[in-house]
C-alpha positions in Angstrom: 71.1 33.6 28.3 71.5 29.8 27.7 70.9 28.9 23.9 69.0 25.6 25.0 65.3 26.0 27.0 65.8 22.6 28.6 67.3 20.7 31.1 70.4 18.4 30.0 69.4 14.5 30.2 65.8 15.3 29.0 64.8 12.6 26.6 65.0 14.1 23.3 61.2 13.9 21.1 61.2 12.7 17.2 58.6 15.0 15.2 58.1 15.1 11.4 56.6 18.6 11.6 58.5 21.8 10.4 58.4 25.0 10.3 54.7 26.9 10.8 53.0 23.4 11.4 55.0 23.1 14.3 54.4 26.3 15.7 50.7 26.0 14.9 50.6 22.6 16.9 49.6 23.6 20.8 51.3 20.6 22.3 54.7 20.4 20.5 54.5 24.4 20.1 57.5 25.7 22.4 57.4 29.4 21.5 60.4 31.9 21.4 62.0 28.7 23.6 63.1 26.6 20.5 66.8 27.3 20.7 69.1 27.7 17.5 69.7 23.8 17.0 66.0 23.1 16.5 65.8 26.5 14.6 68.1 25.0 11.9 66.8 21.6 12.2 62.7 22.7 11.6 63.3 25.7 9.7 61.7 28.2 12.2 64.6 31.3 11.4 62.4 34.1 10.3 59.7 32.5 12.3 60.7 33.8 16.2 62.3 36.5 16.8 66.3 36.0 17.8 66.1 36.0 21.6 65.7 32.5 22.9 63.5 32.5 26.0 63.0 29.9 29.1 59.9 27.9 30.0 60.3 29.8 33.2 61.0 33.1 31.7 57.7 32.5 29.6 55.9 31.5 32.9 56.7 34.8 35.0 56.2 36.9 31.8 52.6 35.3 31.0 52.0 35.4 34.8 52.6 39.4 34.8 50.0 39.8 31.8 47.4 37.8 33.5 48.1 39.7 36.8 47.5 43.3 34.1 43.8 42.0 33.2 40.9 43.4 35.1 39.4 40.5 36.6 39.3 36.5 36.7 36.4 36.3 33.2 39.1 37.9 31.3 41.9 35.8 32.7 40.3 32.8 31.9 40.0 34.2 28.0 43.5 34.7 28.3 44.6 31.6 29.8 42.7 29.7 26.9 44.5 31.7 24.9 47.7 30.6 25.8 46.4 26.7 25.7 45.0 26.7 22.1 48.9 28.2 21.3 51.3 26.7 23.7 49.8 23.7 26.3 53.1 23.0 28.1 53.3 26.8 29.0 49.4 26.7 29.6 50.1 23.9 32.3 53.2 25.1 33.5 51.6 28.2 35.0 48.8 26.0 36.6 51.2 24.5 37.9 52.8 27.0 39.8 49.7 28.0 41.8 47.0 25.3 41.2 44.5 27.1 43.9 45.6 30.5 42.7 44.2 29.0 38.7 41.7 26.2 39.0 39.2 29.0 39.8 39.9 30.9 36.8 40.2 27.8 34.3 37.5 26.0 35.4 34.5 26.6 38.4 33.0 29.2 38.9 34.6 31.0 35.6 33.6 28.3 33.4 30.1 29.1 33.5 30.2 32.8 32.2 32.7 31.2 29.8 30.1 28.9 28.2 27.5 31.3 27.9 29.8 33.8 26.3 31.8 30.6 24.8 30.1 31.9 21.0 31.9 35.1 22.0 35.2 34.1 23.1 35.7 31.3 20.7 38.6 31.7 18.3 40.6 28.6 17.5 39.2 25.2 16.8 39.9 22.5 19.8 38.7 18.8 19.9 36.1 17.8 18.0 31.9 19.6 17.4 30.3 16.7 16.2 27.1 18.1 14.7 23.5 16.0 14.7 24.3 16.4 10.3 27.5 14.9 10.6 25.6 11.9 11.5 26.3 8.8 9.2 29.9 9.7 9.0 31.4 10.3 12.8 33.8 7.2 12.3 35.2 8.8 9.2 35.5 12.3 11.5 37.1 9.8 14.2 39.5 8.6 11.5 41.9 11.1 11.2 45.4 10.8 11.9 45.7 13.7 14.4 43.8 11.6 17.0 45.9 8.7 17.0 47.8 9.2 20.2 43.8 10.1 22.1 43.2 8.0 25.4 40.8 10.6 27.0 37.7 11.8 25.6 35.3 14.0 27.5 31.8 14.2 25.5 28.7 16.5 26.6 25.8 17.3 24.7 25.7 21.0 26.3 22.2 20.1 27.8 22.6 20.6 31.3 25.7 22.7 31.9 26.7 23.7 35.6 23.6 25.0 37.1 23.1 26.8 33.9 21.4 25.0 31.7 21.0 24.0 28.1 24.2 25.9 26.6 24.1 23.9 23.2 27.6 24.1 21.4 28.5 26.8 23.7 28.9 23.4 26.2 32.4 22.6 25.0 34.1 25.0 27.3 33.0 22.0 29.8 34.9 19.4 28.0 37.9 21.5 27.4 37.6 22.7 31.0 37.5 19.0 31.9 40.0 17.8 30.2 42.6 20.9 31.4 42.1 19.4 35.1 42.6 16.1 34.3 46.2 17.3 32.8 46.5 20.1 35.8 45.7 17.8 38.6 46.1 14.2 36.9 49.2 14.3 34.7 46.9 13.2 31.5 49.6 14.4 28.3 47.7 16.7 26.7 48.2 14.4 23.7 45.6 11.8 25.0 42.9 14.4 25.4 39.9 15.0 23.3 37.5 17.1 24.2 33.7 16.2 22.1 30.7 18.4 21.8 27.6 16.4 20.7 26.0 19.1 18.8 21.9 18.2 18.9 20.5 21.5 19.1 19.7 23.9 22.1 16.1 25.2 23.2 17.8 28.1 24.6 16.3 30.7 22.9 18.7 33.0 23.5 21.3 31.1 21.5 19.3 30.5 18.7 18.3 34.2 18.6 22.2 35.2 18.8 23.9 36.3 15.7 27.1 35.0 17.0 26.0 31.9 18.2 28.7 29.1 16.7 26.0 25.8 17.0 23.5 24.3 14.8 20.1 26.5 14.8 17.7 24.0 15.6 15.6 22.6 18.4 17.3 19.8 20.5 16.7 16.4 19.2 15.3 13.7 21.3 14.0 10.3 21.6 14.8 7.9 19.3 17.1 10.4 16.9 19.0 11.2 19.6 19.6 7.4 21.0 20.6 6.6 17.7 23.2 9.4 17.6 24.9 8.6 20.6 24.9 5.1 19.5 27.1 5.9 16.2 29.3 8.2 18.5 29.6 5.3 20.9 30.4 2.4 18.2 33.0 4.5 16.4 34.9 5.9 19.2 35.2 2.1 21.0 36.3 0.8 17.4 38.9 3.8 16.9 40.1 3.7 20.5 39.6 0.0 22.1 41.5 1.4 25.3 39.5 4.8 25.5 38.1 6.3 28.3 34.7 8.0 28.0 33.8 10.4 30.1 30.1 11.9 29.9 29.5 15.7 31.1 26.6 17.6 31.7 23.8 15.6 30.0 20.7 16.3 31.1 19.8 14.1 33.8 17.5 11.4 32.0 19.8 11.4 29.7 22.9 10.8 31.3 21.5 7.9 33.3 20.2 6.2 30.3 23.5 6.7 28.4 25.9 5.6 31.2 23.7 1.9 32.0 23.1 1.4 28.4 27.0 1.1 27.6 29.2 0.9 30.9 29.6 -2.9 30.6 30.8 -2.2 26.8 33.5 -0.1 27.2 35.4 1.8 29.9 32.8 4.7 30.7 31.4 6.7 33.3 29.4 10.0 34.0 31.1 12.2 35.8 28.3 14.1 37.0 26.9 11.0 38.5 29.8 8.7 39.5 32.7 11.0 40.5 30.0 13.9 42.6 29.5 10.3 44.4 32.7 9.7 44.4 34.0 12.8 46.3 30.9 13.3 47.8 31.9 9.9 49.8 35.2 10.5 50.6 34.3 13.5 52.5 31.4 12.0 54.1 33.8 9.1 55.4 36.3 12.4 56.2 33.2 14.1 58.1 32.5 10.7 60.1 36.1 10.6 61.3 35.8 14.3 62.3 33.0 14.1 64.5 29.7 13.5 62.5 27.2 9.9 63.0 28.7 7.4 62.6 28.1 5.7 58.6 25.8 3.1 60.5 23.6 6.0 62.0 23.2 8.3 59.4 20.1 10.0 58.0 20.8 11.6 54.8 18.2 14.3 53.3 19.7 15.4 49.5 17.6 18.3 47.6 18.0 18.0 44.1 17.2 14.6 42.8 18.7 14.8 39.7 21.8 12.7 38.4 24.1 14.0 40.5 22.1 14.2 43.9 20.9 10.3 42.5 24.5 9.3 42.3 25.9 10.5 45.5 22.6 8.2 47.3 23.4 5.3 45.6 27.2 5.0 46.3 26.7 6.0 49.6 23.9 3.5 49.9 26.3 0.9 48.1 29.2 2.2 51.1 26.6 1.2 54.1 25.9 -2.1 52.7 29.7 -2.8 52.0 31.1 -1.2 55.2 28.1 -1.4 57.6 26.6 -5.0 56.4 23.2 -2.9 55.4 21.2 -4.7 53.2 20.0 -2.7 50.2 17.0 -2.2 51.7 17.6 -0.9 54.6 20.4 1.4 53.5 18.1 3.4 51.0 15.7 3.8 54.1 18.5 6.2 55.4 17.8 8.3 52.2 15.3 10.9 51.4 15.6 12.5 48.3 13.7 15.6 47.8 13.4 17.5 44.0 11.1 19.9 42.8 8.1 18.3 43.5 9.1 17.6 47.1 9.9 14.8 48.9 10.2 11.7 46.0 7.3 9.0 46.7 6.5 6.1 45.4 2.8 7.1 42.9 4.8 10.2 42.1 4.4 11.3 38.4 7.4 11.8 36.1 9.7 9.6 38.7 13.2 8.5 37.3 14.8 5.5 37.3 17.9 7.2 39.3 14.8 8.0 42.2 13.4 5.1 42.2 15.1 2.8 44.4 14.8 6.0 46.8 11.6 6.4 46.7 9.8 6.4 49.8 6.3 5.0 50.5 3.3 7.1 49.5 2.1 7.7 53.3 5.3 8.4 54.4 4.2 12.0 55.6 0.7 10.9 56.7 1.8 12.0 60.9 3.5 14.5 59.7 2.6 18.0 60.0 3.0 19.2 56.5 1.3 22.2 54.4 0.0 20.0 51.5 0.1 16.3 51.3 1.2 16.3 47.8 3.9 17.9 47.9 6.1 17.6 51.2 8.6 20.1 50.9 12.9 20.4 52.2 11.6 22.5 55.6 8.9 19.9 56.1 11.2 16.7 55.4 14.3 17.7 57.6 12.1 18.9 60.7 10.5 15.0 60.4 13.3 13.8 59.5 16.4 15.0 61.4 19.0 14.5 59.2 23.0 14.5 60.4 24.0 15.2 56.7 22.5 17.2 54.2 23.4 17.5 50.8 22.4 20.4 48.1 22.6 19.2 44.5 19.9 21.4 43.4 20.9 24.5 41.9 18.6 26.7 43.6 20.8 29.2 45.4 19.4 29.9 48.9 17.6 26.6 49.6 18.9 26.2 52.5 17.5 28.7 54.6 18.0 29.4 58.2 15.1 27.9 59.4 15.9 24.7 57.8 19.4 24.6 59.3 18.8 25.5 62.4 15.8 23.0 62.5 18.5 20.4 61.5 21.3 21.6 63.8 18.9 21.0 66.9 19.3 17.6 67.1 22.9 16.8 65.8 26.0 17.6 67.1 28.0 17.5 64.1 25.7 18.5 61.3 27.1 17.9 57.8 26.1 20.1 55.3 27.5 19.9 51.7 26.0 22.3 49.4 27.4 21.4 46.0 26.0 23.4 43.4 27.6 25.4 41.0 28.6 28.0 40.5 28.9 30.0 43.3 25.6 32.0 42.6 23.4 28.8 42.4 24.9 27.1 46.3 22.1 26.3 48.6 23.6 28.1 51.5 27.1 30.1 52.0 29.4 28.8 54.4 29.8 31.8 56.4 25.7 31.5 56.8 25.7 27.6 57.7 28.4 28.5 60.1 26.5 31.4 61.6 23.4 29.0 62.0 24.5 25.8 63.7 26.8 27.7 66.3 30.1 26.7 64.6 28.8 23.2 65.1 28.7 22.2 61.0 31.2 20.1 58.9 30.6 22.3 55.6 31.5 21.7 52.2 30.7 23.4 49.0 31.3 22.8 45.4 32.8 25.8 44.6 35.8 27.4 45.7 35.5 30.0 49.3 38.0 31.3 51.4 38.3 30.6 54.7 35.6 31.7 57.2 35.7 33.6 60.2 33.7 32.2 63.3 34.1 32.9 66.7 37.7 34.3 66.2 39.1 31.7 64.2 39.6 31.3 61.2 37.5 27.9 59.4 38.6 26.3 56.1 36.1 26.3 53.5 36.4 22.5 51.4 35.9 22.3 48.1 34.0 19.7 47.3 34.8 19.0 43.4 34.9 16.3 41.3 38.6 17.4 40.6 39.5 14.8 43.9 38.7 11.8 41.6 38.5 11.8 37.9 41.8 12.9 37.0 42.8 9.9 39.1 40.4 7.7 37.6 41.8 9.1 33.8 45.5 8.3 35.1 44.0 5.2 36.6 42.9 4.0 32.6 45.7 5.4 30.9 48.4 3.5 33.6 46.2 0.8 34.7 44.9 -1.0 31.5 41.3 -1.0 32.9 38.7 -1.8 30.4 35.2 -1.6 32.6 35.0 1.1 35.3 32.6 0.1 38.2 30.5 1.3 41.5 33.2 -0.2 43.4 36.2 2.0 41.6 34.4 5.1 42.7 33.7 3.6 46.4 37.5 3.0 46.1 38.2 6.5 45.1 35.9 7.5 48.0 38.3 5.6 50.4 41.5 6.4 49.3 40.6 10.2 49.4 38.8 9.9 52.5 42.7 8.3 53.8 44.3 11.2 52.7 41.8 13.9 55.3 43.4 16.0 57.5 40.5 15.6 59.5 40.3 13.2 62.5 43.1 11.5 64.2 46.2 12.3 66.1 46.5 15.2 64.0 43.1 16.6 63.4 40.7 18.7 65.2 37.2 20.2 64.7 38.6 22.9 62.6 41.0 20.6 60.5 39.8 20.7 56.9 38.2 17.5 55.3 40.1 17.0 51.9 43.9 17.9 50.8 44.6 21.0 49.9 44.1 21.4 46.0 47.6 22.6 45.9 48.0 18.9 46.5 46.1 17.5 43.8 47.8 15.4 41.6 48.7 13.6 45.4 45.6 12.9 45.4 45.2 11.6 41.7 47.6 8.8 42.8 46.7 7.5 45.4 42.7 7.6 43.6 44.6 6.1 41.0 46.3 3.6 42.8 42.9 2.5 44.8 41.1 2.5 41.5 43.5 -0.4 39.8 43.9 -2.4 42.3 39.4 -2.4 43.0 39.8 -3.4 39.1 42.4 -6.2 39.3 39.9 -7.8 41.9 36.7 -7.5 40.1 38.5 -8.8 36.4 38.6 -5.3 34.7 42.5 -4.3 35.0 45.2 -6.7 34.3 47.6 -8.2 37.4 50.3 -6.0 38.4 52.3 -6.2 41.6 52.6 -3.0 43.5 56.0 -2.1 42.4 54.5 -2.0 38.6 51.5 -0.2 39.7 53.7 2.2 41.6 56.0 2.9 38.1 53.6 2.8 35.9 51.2 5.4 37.4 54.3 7.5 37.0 55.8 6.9 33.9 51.9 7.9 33.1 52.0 11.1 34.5 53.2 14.3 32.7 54.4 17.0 33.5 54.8 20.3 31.9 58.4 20.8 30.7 59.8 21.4 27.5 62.4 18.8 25.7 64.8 18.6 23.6 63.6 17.3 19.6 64.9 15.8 16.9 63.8 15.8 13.5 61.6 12.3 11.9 61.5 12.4 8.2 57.8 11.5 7.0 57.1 7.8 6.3 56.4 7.4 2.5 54.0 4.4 3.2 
């Protein structure tokens, strides 16, 4: 066996840590793979034991202990394990399978990990940033250790998955978050920082729980809350002028609020909101070009009317006018957004600001045959309607029934049906069932991950559609790209630039050709997001002038990957 773990010509890195802080540090940590110069350099004999081990020796050794467990729960305990000790080796066996993982590390395992997350937790990562703490976050923002952060992914555990309010026991969404973004993105590890916003929970579960690792209190709202964000928001663009904020699973009036009170401030978005649109786009575009109405023609019916199923309606509304010379108003006429108390009218109680543009008059269903006149429900709206696309944002597994599917696939030849929710037990429909009900005639999509589908002998790939297409290429896309504002017409760039990378359509499609990449191609996809994303901010003013070539290196200089290099010892500066 080699005494060196890396590959000659690797660029050596300068730390002052030594000994146990070094091994304690997840991203400089390198394991029984420090060979026997940096053993004498950083003091670590006594430390490791004498053999001196590969990154790829680690890999298939980790690899064969995960394979041991008894299903994917514990393997994602185990993986997160192996993060919070060693993140290069963490990423390095992503990275080997990225289909085979992304399932375990984040959707659908993430959400039994945050409800046990009080159960599971054992070593401190990122930052709980408690509703006492408030008054001194920028001192908490202060420290050192964060120097190097260009990343932060924030939630407020209020709306988690289809799960609901998980209170502290949300972070696993921002670690989760910020693992993909490094997985499928190339973010260093270094630049992440994962926050939990710590208000409370109503969950009464949590509170009741022994175990539970939050504050024990009732979530705080209104004003209190506002003016908690606001000190997070004002220390972390102080600390980090360059950051990019990234907002998780807020609940939805919430997270609309948050996002247009401070998006022209600083570089933020909602990913719940923005990059659902985002990828919910690009595969609509994909789904056009394999067969479906054309952008022009489309009648979209989305259940769930929340932030994300808001989102999605008003970047594809923002598409038509762009790409079909719509004017606003008569691209939202091609929406109808349907939530909990039906089909969203204008007179409605309780309306959002995300619905309203959406809303539809208040006699709309005055021909229609409908049950009760206040409250027009999803059968009743897509057998008036006719919709060529319908999308489940919702998290009501089951809502869309066969009746409602085959009412729809009646008068559409290429019926698309995205049923996003997660996870998997919350999707509107399974694929194998919306398959079975339009004939073999649907362009499907889900936002969790299925195997292929069987249908009339042959075999029919399943797409994922997750947000994983665009934000780690929007994170590269900040980090590489200089951008200080992102906009509606970054993530309608996104949509583009994935919807150019479908298999679908063309010389080399066909009806059973998937819609999106494969995930095993991934941080593909991040680029060219990426690359789309800078250049849509160089023309609206938000990203600095590059030429193509720059763009082209910088995007990867930016991108990591996990290998292990070579250090050198930095004496600590004594001013």
């Amino acid at each position: 066996m080699s005494d060196t773990a890396y590959s000659p010509g690797h660029v050596p890195l300068c730390t002052a840590l030594h000994g146990r802080e070094l091994l304690d540090n997840p991203v400089l940590n390198k394991g029984n793979a420090f060979d026997r110069r940096e053993r004498d350099l950083f003091g670590l004999h006594g430390l490791l034991p004498a053999h001196v081990e590969t990154l790829a020796g680690q890999v298939e050794l980790a690899c064969a202990r995960l394979a041991a467990l008894p299903d994917n729960f514990a393997r994602h305990i185990a993986l997160r394990e192996i993060q919070d000790r060693n993140e290069t080796l963490f990423y390095a066996i992503v990275e080997q399978g990225l289909e085979k993982w992304l399932p375990i590390i984040y959707t659908p395992a993430i959400g039994r990990a945050c409800q046990q997350f009080s159960h599971i937790w054992t070593r401190p990562r990122g930052l709980f940033l408690n509703f006492t703490d408030r008054g001194r976050i920028a001192e908490i923002l202060a420290s050192p250790q964060w120097d190097d952060v260009r990343v932060i992914v924030a939630s407020d555990g209020g709306s988690i998955l289809g799960i609901g309010d998980q209170g502290a026991n949300g972070m696993g969404i921002p670690i989760g978050k910020l693992s993909l973004y490094t997985a499928c993105g190339g973010l260093d590890p270094a630049y992440a920082l994962p926050v939990l916003l710590d208000v409370g929970t109503d969950n009464e579960a949590l509170l009741a729980d022994p175990e539970y690792i939050g504050w024990r209190h009732r979530r705080v709202r209104g004003v209190e809350y506002d003016a908690f964000i606001a000190e997070f928001v004002t220390a972390v663009a102080a600390r980090w002028p360059a950051i990019a904020l990234h907002w998780e699973d807020l609940p939805g009036a919430d997270a609309l609020r948050i996002l247009r009170r401070y998006r022209d401030g600083m570089c933020t978005y909602n990913d719940d909101i923005q990059g659902t649109a985002g990828v919910a786009a690009g595969a609509l575009l994909a789904a056009i070009r394999a067969g479906a109405a054309p952008l022009a023609e489309q009648r979209i019916v989305i259940f769930g009317a929340g932030g994300a199923g808001c989102g999605i309606a008003d970047l594809l509304a923002r598409m038509m006018m762009v790409d079909a010379g719509m004017t606003a108003a008569d691209a939202r006429r091609r929406f109808f957004m349907v939530d909990v108390d039906g089909l969203v009218r204008h007179g409605m109680d309780k309306m959002t600001e995300g619905q309203r543009p959406f809303a539809r008059p208040a006699d709309i269903a005055a021909g229609w045959q409908v049950a009760d006149g206040a409250h027009v429900t999803l059968a009743e709206v897509v057998a008036h309607v006719r919709p060529t696309t319908l999308i489940g944002t919702s998290g009501q597994g089951g809502a869309f029934t066969r009746q409602i599917v085959e009412s729809m696939a009646q008068h559409v030849t290429r019926p698309v049906i995205f049923a996003l929710s997660n996870p998997t037990a919350n999707i509107e429909a399974t694929p194998a069932d919306l398959l079975e009900w339009t004939d073999g005639r649907a362009i499907i999509g889900t936002g969790g991950p299925f195997t292929p589908v069987t249908h009339a002998g042959r075999p029919r790939p399943v797409d994922q559609i997750n947000n994983s297409y665009v934000f780690p290429g929007v994170g590269l896309a900040v980090v590489a790209g200089g951008i200080t504002r992102m906009t509606d017409g970054m993530f309608l760039a996104a949509a583009r630039a994935l919807a150019g990378l479908s298999p679908a359509g063309g010389a080399q499609g066909g009806v059973d050709a998937p819609l999106l990449p494969p995930v095993s191609g991934l941080r593909t996809v991040a680029m060219a997001v990426a690359c789309a994303v800078i250049r849509q901010g160089q023309a609206e003013g938000v990203a600095p002038a590059m030429s193509d070539t720059d763009v082209e290196a910088a995007l990867a200089a930016a991108m990591w990957r996990p290998r292990y290099r070579p250090y050198e010892r930095r004496e600590h500066s004594s001013t």
